[in-house]
C-alpha positions in Angstrom: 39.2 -41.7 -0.8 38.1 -37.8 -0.9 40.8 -35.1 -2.4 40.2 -32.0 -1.1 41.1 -28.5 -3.2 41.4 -24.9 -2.1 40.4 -23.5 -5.6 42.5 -20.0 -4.9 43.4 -19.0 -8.7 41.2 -15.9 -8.5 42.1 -12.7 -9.6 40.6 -10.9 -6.2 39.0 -8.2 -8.0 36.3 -7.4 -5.9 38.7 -7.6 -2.3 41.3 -4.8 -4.1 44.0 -7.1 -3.0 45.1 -11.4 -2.9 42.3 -12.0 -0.3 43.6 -15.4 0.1 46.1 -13.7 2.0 43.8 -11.7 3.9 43.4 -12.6 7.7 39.7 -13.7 9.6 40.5 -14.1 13.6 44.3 -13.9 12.8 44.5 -16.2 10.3 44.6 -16.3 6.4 41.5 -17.1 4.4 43.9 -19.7 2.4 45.3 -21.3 5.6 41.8 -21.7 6.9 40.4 -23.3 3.9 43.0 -26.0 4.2 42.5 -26.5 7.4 38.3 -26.8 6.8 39.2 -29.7 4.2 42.4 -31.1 5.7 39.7 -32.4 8.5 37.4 -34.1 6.6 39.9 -35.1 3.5 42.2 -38.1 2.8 44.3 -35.4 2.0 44.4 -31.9 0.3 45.8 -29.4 -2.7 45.5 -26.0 -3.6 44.8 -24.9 -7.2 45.7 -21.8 -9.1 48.9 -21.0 -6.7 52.6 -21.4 -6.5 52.9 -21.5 -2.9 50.4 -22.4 -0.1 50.2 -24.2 2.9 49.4 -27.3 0.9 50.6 -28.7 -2.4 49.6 -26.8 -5.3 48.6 -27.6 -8.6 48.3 -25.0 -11.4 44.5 -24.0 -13.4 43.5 -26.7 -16.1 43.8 -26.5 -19.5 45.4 -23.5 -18.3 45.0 -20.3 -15.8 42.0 -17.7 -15.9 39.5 -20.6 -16.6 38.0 -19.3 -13.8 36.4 -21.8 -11.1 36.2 -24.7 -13.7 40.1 -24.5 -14.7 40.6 -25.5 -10.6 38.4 -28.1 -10.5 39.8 -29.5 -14.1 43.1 -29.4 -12.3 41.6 -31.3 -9.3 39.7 -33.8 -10.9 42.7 -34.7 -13.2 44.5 -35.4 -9.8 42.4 -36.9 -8.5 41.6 -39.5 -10.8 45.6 -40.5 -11.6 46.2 -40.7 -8.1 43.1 -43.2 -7.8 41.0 -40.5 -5.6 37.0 -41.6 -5.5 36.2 -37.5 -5.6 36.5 -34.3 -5.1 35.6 -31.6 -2.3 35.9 -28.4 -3.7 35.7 -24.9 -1.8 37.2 -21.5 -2.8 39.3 -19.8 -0.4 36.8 -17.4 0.7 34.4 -20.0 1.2 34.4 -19.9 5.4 32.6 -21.8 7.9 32.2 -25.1 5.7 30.7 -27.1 8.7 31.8 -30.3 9.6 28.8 -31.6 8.1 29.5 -30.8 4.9 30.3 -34.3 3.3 27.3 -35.8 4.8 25.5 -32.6 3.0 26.5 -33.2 -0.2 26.9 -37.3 -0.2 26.9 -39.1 -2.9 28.6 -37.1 -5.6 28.0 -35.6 -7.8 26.4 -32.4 -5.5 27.4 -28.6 -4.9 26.4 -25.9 -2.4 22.9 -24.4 -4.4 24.6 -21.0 -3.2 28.1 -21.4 -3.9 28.2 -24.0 -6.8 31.9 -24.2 -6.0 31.5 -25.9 -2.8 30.8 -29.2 -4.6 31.6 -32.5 -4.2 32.3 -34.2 -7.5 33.3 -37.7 -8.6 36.7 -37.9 -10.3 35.3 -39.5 -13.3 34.2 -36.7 -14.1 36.9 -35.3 -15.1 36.4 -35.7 -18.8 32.6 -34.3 -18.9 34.4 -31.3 -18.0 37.5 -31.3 -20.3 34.9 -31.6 -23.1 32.6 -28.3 -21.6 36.2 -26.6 -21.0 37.1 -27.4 -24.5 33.6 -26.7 -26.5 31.9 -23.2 -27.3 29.2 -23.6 -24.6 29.3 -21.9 -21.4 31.9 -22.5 -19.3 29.6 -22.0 -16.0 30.0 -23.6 -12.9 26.3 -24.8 -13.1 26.7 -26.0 -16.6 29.3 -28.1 -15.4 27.0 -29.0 -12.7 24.1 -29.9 -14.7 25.9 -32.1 -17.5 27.0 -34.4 -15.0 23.5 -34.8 -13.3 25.4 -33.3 -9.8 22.3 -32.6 -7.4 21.8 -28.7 -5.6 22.3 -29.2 -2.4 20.2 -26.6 0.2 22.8 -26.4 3.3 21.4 -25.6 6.4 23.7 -23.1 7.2 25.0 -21.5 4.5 29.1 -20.7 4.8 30.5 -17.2 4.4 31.6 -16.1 0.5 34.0 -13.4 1.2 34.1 -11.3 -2.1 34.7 -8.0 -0.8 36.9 -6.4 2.7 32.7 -5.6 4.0 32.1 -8.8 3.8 35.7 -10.5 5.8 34.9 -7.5 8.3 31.4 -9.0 8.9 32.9 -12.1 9.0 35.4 -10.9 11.8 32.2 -9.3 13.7 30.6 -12.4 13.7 33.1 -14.5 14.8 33.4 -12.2 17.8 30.1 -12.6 18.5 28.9 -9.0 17.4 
């Protein structure tokens, strides 16, 4: 069984505003994440939010972890409910492909763009309690690389919308512009 999680704790610097809330073809950027994992998911959270279309689950150890304190959250979850692993995405993480598990099978493997596309084995949830807890860098890709996950080339890379330029290109080209 595959848990899916909307990682949507972010602080939306770059956007100016809670661009999970932010719409792409009339819908939010949180309501289509969900929607991307709901489909290929035995079923699906969101972390780092009270409310969502989806049940939630706050950061772990705690919020402002960044990426890592959602997918602590996540992987705890997933491995007391008796989940096999974890498909992660962030909420402005669009276009994930409906090939995205075949992509990234067998765990442990992320998105070599966007190492929070992942798909990570719930075991390891305690690999990353230790990085979360030490003094080294708590970076997605040192997470990555202590549990031997493998970069994964996609051949189509999904939209990481960081900025209101980059969810208007997004609108353009899902017009077809």
């Amino acid at each position: 069984m595959i848990l899916g999680a909307v990682l949507a704790g972010g602080r939306s610097t770059r956007f100016g505003s809670d661009k999970a809330l932010a719409e792409l073809g009339g819908r939010t950027l949180l309501s289509r994440a969900v929607e991307a994992l709901e489909g290929l998911c035995d079923a699906v959270v969101v972390v780092g939010r009270e409310t969502a279309p989806a049940p939630t689950l706050p950061d772990w150890p705690h919020a402002d972890m960044g990426p890592l304190g959602g997918i602590a959250a996540a992987l705890h979850h997933a491995r007391d409910a008796g989940y096999e692993a974890v498909l992660t995405c962030s909420v402005d993480s669009v276009g994930l492909g409906d090939d995205i598990l075949a992509q990234l099978s067998p765990a442990p493997s992320y998105c070599e763009s966007q190492p929070v596309i992942g798909l990570w084995p719930a075991s390891a949830s305690a690999a990353l309690d230790a990085l979360l807890e030490s003094d080294s860098r708590h970076s997605m890709r040192a997470f990555a690389q202590s549990i031997g996950a493998r970069a994964v080339q996609f051949s189509e890379n999904p939209d990481n919308i960081n900025t209101p330029a980059d969810l208007e290109s997004a609108e353009r080209r899902s017009h077809g512009l």
